[in-house]
C-alpha positions as CSV (number, residue, x, y, z in Angstrom):
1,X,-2.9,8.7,-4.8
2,X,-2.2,11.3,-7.5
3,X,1.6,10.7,-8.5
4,X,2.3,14.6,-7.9
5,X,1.4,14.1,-4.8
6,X,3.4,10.9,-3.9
7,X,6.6,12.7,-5.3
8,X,5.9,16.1,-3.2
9,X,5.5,13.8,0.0
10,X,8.6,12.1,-0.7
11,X,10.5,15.0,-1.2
12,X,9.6,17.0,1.8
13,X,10.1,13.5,3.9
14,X,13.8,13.6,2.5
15,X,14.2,16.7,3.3
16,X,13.9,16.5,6.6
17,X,15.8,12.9,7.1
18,X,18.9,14.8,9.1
19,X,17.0,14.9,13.2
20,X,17.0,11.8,15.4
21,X,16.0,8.3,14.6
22,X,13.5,5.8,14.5
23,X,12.7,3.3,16.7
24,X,15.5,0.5,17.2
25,X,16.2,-2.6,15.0
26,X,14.0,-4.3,17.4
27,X,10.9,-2.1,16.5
28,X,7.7,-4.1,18.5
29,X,4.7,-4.7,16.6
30,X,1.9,-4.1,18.0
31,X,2.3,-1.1,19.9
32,X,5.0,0.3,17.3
33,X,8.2,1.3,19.6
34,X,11.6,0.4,19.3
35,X,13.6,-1.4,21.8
36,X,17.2,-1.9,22.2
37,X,18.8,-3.4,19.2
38,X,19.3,-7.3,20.2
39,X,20.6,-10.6,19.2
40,X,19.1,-13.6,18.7
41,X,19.8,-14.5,22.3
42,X,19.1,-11.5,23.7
43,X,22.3,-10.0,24.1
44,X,22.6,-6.2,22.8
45,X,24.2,-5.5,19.7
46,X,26.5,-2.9,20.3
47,X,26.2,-0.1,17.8
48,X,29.0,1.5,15.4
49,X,30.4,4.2,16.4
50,X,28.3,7.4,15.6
51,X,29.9,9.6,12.9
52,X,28.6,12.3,11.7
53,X,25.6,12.9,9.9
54,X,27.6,15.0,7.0
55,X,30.2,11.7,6.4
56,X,27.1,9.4,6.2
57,X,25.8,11.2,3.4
58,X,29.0,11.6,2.1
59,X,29.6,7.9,1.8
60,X,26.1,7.0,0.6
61,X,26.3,4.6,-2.4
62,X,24.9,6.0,-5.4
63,X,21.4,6.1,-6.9
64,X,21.1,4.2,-9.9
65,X,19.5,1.5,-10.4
66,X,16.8,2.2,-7.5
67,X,14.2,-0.3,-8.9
68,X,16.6,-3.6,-8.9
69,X,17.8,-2.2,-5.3
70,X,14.1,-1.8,-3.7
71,X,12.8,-5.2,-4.6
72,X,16.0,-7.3,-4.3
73,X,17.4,-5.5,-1.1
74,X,14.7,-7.7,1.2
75,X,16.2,-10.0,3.1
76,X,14.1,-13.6,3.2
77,X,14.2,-13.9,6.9
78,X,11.1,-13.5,8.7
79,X,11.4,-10.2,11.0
80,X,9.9,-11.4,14.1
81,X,12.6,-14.5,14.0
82,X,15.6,-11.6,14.7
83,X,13.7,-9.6,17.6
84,X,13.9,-10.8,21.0
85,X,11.1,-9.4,22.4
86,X,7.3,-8.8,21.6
87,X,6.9,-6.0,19.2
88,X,4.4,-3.8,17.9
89,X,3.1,-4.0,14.2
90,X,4.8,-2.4,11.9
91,X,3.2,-1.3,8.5
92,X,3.9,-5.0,7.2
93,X,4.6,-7.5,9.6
94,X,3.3,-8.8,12.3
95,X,3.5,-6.7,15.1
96,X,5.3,-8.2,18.2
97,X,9.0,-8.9,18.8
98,X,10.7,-12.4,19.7
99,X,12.0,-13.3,22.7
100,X,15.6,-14.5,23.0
101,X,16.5,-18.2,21.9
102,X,17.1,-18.8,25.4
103,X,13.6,-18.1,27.0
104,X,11.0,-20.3,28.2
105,X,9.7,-19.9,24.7
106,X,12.6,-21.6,23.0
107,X,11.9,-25.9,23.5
108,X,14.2,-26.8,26.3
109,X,15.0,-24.2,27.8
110,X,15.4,-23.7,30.8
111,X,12.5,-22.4,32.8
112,X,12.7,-18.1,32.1
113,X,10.1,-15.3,31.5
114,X,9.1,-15.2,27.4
115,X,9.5,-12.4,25.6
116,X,7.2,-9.2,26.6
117,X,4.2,-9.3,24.2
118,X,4.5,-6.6,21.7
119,X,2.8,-3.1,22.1
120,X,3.4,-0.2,20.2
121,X,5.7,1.3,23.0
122,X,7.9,-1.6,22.7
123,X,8.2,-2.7,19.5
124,X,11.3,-4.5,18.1
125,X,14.1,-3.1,16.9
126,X,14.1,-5.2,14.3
127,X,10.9,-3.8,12.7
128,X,11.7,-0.3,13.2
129,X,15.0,-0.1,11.5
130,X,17.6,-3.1,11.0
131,X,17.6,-5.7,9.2
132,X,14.7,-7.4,10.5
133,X,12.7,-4.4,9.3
134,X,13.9,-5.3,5.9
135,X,12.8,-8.8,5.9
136,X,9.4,-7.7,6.4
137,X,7.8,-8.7,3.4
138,X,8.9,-12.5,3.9
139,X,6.1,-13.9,5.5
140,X,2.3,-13.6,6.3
141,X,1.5,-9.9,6.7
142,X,-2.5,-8.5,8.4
143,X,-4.9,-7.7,6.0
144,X,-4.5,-3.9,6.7
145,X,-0.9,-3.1,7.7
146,X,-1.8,0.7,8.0
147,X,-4.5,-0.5,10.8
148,X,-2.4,-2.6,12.9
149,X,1.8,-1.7,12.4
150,X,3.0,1.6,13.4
151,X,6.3,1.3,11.4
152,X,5.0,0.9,8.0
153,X,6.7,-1.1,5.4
154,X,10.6,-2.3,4.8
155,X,12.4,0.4,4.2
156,X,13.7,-0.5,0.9
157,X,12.4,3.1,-0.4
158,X,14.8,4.3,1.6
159,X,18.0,1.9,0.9
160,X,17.6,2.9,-2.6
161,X,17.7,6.2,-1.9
162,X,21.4,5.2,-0.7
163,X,20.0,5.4,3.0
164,X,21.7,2.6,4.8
165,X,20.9,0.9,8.0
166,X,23.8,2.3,10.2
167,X,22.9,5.8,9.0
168,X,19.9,5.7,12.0
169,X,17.4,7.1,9.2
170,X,14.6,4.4,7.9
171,X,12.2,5.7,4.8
172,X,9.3,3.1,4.0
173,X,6.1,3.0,3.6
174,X,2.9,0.7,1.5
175,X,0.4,1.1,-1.2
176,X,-2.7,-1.1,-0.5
177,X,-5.4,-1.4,-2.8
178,X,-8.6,-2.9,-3.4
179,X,-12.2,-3.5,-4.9
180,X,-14.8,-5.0,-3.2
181,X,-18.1,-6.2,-5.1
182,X,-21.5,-7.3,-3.9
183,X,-22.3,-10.7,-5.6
184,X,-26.1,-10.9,-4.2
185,X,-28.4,-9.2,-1.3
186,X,-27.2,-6.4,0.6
187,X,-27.8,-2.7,-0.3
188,X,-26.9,-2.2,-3.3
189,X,-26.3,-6.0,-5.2
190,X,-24.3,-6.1,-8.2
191,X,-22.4,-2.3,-7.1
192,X,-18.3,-2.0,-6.9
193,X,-16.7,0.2,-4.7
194,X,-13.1,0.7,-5.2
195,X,-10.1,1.9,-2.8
196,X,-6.8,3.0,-2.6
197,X,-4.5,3.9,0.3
198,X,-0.7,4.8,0.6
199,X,1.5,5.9,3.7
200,X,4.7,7.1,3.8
201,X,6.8,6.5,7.0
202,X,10.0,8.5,8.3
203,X,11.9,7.1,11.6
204,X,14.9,9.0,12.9
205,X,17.0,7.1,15.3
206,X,18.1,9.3,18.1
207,X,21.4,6.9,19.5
208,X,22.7,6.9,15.9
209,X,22.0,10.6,14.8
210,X,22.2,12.4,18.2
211,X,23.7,10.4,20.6
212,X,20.6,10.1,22.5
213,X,20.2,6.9,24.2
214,X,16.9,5.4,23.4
215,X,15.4,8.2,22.1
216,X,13.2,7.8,18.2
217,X,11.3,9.8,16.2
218,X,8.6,8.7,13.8
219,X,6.4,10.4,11.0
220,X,4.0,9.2,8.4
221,X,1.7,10.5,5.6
222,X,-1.2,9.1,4.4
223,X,-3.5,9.3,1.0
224,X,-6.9,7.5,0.8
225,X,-9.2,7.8,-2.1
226,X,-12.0,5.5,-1.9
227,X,-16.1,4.9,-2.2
228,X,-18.7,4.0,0.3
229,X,-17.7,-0.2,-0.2
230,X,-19.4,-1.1,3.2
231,X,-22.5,0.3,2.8
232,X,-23.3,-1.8,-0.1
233,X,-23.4,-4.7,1.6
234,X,-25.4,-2.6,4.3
235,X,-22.9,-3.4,6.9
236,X,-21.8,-2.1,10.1
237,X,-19.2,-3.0,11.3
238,X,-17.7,-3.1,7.9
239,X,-16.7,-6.5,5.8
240,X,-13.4,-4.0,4.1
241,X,-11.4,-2.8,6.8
242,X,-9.7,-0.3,4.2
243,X,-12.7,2.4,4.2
244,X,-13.4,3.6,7.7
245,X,-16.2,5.9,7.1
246,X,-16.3,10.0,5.1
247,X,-14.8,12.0,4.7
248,X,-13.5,9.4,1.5
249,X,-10.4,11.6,-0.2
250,X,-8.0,12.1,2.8
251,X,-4.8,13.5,2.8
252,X,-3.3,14.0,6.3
253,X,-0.9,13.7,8.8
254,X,-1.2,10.2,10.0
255,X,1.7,10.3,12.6
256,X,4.1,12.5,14.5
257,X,5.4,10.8,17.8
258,X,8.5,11.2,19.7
259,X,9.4,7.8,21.5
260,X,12.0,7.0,24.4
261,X,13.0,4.2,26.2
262,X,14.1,4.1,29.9
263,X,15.6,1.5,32.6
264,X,16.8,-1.2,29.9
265,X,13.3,-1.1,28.0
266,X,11.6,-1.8,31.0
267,X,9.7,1.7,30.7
268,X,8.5,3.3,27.2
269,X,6.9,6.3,26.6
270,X,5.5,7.9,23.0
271,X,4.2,11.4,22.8
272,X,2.5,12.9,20.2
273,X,0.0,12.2,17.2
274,X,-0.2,8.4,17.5
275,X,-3.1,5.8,16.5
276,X,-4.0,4.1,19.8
277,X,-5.5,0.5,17.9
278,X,-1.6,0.1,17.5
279,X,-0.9,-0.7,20.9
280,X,-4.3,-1.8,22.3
281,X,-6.7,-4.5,22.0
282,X,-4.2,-5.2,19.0
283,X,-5.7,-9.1,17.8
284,X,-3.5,-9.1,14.4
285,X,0.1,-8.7,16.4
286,X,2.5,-11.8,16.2
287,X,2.9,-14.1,19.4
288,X,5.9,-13.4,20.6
289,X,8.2,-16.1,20.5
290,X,12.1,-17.0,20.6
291,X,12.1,-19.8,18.8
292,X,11.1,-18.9,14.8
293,X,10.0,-22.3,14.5
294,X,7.6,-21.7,16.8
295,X,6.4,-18.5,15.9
296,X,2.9,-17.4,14.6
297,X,3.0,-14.7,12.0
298,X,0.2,-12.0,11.3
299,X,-2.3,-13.7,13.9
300,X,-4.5,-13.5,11.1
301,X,-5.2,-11.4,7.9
302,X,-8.9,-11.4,8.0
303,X,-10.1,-7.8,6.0
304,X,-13.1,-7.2,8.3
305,X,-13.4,-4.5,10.6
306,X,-13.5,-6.2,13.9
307,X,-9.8,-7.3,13.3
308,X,-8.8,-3.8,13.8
309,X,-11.0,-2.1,16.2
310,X,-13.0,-3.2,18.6
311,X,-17.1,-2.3,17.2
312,X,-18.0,-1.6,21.1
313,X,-15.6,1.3,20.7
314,X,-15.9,2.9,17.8
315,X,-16.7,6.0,17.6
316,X,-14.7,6.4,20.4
317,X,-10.8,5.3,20.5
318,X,-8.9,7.4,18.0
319,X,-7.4,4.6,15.0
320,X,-7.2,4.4,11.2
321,X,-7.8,6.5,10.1
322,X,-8.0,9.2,12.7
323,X,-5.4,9.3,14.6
324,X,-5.1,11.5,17.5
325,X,-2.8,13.4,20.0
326,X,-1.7,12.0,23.4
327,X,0.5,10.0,25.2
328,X,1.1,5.7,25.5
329,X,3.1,4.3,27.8
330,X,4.2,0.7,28.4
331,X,5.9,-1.1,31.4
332,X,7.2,-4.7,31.2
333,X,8.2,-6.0,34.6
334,X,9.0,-9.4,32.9
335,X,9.8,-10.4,29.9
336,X,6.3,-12.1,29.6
337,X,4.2,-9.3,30.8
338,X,3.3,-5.7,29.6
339,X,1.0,-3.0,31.1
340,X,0.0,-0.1,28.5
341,X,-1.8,3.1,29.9
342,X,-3.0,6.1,27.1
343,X,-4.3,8.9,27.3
344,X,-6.2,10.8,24.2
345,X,-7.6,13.7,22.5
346,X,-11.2,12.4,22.8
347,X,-12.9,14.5,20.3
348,X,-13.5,11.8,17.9
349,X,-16.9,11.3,20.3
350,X,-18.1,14.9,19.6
351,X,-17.8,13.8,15.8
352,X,-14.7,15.3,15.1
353,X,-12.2,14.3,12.5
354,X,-9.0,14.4,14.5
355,X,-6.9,12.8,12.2
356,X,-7.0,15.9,10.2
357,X,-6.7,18.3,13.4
358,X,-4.4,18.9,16.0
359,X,-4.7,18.5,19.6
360,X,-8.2,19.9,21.7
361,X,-8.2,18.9,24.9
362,X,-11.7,20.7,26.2
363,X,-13.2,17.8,28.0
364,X,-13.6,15.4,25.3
365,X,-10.9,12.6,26.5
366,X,-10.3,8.8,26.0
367,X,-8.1,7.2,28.4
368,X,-7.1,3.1,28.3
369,X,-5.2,0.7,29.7
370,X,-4.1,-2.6,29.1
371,X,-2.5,-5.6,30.7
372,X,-1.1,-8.7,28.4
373,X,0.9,-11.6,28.8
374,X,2.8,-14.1,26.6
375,X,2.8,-18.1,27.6
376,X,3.8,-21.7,26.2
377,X,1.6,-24.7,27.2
378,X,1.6,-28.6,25.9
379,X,4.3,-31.2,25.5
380,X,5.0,-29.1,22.1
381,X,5.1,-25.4,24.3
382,X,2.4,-23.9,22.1
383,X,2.5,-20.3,22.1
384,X,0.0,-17.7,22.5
385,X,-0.6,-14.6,24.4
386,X,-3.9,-12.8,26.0
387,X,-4.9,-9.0,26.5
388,X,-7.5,-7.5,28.9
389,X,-8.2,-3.7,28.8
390,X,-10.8,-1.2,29.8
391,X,-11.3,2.2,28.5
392,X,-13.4,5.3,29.5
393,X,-14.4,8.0,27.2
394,X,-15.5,11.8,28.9
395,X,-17.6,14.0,27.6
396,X,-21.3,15.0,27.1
397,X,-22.3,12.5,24.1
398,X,-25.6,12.1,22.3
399,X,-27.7,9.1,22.9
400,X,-28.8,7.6,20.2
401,X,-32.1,6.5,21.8
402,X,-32.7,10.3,22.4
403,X,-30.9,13.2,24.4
404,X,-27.4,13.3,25.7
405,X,-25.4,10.9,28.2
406,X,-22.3,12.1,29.8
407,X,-19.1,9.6,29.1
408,X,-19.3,6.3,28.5
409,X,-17.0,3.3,29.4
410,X,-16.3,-0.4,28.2
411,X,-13.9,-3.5,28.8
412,X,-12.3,-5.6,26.1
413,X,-10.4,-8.9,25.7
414,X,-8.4,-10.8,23.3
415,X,-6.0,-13.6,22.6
416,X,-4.5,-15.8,20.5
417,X,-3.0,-19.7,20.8
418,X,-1.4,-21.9,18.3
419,X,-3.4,-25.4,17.7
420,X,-1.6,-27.6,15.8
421,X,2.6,-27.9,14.4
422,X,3.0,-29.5,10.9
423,X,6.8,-29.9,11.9
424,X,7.2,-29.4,15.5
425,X,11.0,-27.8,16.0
426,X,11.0,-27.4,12.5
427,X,9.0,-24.6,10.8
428,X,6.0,-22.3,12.1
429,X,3.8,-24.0,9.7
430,X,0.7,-25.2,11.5
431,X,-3.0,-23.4,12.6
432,X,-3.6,-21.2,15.0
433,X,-6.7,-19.7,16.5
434,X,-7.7,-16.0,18.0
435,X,-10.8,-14.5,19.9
436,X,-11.9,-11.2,20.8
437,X,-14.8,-10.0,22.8
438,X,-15.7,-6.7,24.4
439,X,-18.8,-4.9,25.8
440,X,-19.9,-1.4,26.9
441,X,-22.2,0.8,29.2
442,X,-23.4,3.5,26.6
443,X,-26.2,4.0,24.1
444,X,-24.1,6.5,22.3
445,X,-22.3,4.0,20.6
446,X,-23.5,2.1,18.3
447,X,-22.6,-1.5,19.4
448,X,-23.0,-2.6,22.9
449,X,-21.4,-6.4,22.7
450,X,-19.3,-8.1,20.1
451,X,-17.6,-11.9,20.3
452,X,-15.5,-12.9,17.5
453,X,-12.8,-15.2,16.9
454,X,-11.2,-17.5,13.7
455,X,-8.4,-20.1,12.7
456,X,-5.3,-19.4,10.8
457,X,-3.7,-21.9,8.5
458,X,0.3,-20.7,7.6
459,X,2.6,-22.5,5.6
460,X,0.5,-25.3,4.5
461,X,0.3,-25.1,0.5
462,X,3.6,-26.9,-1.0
463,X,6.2,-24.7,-2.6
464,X,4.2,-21.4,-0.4
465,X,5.7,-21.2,2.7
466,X,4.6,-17.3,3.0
467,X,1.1,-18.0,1.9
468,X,-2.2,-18.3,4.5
469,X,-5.3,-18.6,4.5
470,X,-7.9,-18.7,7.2
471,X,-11.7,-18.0,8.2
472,X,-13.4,-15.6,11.1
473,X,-17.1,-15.3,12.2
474,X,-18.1,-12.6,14.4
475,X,-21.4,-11.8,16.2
476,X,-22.4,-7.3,17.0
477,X,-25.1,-6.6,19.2
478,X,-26.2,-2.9,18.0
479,X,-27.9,-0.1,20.2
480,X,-31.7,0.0,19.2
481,X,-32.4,3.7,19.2
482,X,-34.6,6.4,17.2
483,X,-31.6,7.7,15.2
484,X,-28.9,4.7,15.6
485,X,-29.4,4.7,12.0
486,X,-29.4,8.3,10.7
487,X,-24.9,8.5,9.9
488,X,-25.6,6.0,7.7
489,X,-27.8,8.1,5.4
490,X,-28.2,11.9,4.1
491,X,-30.3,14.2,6.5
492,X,-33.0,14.6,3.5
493,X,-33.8,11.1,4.6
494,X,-34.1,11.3,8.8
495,X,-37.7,11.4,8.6
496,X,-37.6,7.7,7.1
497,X,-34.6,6.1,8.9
498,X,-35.6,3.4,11.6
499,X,-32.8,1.5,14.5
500,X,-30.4,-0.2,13.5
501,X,-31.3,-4.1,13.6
502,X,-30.6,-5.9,16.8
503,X,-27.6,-7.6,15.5
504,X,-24.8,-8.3,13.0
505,X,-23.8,-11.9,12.0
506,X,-20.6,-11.6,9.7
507,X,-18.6,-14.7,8.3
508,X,-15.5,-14.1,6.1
509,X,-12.8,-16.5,4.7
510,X,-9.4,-15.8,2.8
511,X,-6.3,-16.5,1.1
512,X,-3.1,-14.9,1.1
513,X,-0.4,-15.3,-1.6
514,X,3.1,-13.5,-1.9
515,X,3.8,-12.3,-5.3
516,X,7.2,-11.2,-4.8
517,X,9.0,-10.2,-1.5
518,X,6.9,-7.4,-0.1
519,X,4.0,-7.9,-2.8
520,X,0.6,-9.7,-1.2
521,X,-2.2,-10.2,-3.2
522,X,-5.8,-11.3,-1.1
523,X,-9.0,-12.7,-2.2
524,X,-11.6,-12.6,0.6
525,X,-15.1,-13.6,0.6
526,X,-17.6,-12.4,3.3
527,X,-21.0,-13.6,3.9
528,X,-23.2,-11.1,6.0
529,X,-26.7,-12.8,7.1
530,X,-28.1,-10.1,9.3
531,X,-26.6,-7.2,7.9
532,X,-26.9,-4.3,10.0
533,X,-27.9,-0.8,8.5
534,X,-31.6,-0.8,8.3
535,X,-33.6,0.5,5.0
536,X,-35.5,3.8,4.7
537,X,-39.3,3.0,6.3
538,X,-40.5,4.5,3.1
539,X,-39.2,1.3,1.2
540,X,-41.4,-1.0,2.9
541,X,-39.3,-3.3,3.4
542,X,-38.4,-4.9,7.2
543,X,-34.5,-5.8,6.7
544,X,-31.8,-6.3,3.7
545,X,-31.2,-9.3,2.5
546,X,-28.0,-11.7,3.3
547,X,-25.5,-9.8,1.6
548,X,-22.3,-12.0,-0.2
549,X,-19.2,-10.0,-0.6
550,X,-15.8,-10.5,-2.3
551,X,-12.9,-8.5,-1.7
552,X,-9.5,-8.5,-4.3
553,X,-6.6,-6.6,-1.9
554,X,-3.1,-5.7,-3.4
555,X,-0.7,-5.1,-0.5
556,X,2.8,-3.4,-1.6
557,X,5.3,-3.0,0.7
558,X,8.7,-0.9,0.5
């Protein structure tokens, strides 16, 4: 991102700082929205008195020194540790919110409801604006926090801007880069594609600015320059989550959402340009637990594709990085339960770029629900949580095995389940394991089954407590049709572009270091047997060969 442009974005976010909040110090992770501000038990935290917005500024500390401030300012305790409830992922940390010490998570306790699982309508308050937002940065983060957190970063941007927590305004945001090279087969072997995205996130807190009770207000920017990196390896899905297809040089309004909370959390609605993969079918989000002992960071910080979106719906469900306009709401009956319902802008189908556009609603629509769960099992109560969803997607759309289909539909289901504690009732270091699978009806898409799943390993290198490493295989089953094939090549070429090859086998390994508090830097290496973008006919050639990949991520957070 040009540094011109950084500094305009920055100053037109602080501009604007003086309207409602963000999200609670409990922000959730995975589906992004705040929730009341809690203790460690559960209780609320009651809030300062509200002054006004002239005296906070007034009393602001000054600005020097803003470098020493924005690294030194993160806290060391892991954010999902302070939230009592699931969360949803915010742009660094895992995504879902802790249950109080005193729920069935927490080892002898007596026999209550866990913590909701996280969901971007109820996301901790701690991610979205206190200070377990600011101790994101601490511990294992996803290998694309712009994919999977809809609070993005720690906020230290804006503490040394003099922005404190009480003041009900957070400024955060990431810079993520990476280069990903093909080591032998593929597409192009021996080729480099390099990336670079940064997002810049405002959250107004409505209680604290307004008075408004459980009302929030997010924004974020986003600036990705980047090359073709998948289609070296002639992959789809993709082995580098980062670069999600043309157009490549994108500067847009990633998010504009107004969020509020009703009957104590219970019911949460968020309205406005959003990114739907936040809140559903969410793999990467914590398991919510009360007991940070217990607790299983980023689920996993795999870089492929699959991690972040479902294959059997893309093309469909609005993500990173086209978001889209709509509504999510979540209801949590029990603290161990959620339901998510959404409802979309679906023109992404018709091959529109709706991260750059506004609303259309002309027939084109993409609704989804969700039901999840949080549980303990074993002697040891190891955590883990499940989702199931199903989706549907209106619309005339064009079959890729010729003509037109009208709508298509799919279901979807996750989870993940701690294996094994190094020290029981001691630390969260240990392995845990996720899976994913999901399957559709449509031959406009181009995957029609997908089964994936992978171990995580945290805490396990002496001295590197934040560090983790882990592996993922996953197995796409791709539509065999007469142009399946032709996005993935100029039009000059149609005449020569066969289907797509029956299926995708993609293996991928990693490990995760922490530099510095809020600095990650990621090595991953992906092997891709079967890889599916077929050649041109006129190369005479049936398939391309295994392709091995290796991926070098920097992950900045503030």
């Amino acid at each position: 991102m040009r540094p011109q442009g950084v500094l305009l974005v920055a100053v037109v976010l602080c501009g604007g700082l003086v309207h409602a909040r963000q999200p609670a110090d409990e922000g959730r992770t995975s589906t992004g929205d705040a929730q009341p501000m809690r203790s460690v038990t559960g209780d609320r935290v009651e809030t300062a008195p509200i002054r006004p917005i002239r005296s906070r500024f007034t009393n602001a500390r000054p600005r020097g020194r803003l470098l020493s401030r924005f690294f030194s300012r993160q806290d060391q305790t892991p954010a999902k540790a302070a939230s009592p409830q699931p969360e949803p992922s915010a742009a660094s940390v895992p995504s879902a919110p802790i249950p109080s010490a005193d729920s069935p998570f927490a080892p002898g306790s007596t026999p209550r409801e866990p913590a909701p699982p996280a969901t971007s309508a109820n996301p901790p308050r701690t991610i979205a604006t206190g200070a377990e937002t600011e101790s994101r940065g601490s511990e294992p983060i996803t290998g694309n926090p712009a994919a999977v957190n809809i609070i993005a970063g720690t906020g230290a941007l804006g503490r040394a801007l003099g922005l404190e927590r009480e003041s009900g305004i957070r400024l955060g945001g990431l810079w993520l880069g990476d280069s990903s090279g093909i080591l032998t087969g593929g597409k192009n072997p021996g080729r480099w594609g390099l990336n670079s995205l940064a997002i810049l996130d405002l959250n107004l807190e409505g209680e604290k600015l307004l008075g408004w009770n459980g009302g929030s207000l997010g924004t974020q920017f986003l600036q990705f320059n980047g090359q073709n990196t998948n289609s070296l390896a002639g992959a789809f899905p993709g082995f580098d989550s980062i670069e999600a297809g043309p157009p490549l040089n994108r500067s847009q309004l990633y998010q504009l959402w107004f969020r509020q909370s009703l009957l104590d959390d219970r019911l949460i609605f968020r309205i406005g340009k959003t990114v739907p993969t936040f809140d559903f079918n969410n793999v990467s989000r914590p398991v919510p637990v009360g007991d940070p002992a217990a607790a299983i960071p980023a689920v996993t910080s795999l870089a492929y594709t699959p991690i972040f979106v479902n294959p059997t719906m893309l093309g469909v469900i609005p993500g990173y990085y086209n978001s889209a306009t709509g509504i999510t709401t979540t209801f949590s009956p029990f603290r161990s339960m959620y339901l998510n319902y959404g409802f979309y802008d679906g023109n992404l189908a018709a091959g529109q770029q709706t991260g750059f556009s506004g609303p259309r609603f002309n027939g084109y629509y993409f609704h989804i629900g969700e039901l999840g769960a949080a549980y303990r099992v074993g002697p040891e109560r190891k955590p883990g949580n499940f989702g199931v969803g199903i989706w549907g997607q209106t619309g005339k759309l064009v079959d890729l095995t010729g003509g037109t289909t009208q709508g298509a539909a799919g279901v979807y289901l996750f989870g993940a389940q701690r294996i094994w504690f190094r020290n029981p009732g001691v630390d969260s270091s240990g392995v845990s394991g996720f899976y994913q699978f999901g399957a559709n009806n449509s031959n406009a898409l181009h995957a029609r089954e997908y089964v994936g799943g992978g171990l995580t390993a945290f805490g396990l290198v002496p001295n590197r407590p934040a560090d983790s490493f882990g592996l993922g295989l996953n197995c796409t089953w791709l539509t065999q049709g007469a142009s399946s094939a032709s996005i993935f090549y100029p039009a000059a070429d149609a005449p020569f572009v066969p289907s797509l090859r029956p299926s995708q086998l993609m293996f991928q390994c990693y490990y995760q270091m922490q530099l510095l508090p809020g600095w990650y830097f990621q090595t991953n290496l992906t092997d891709i047997p079967t890889p599916g973008i077929p050649p041109l006919s006129s190369e005479h050639r049936n398939a391309f060969p295994n392709a091995l990949a290796i991926t070098l991520r920097l992950t900045v957070l503030f």
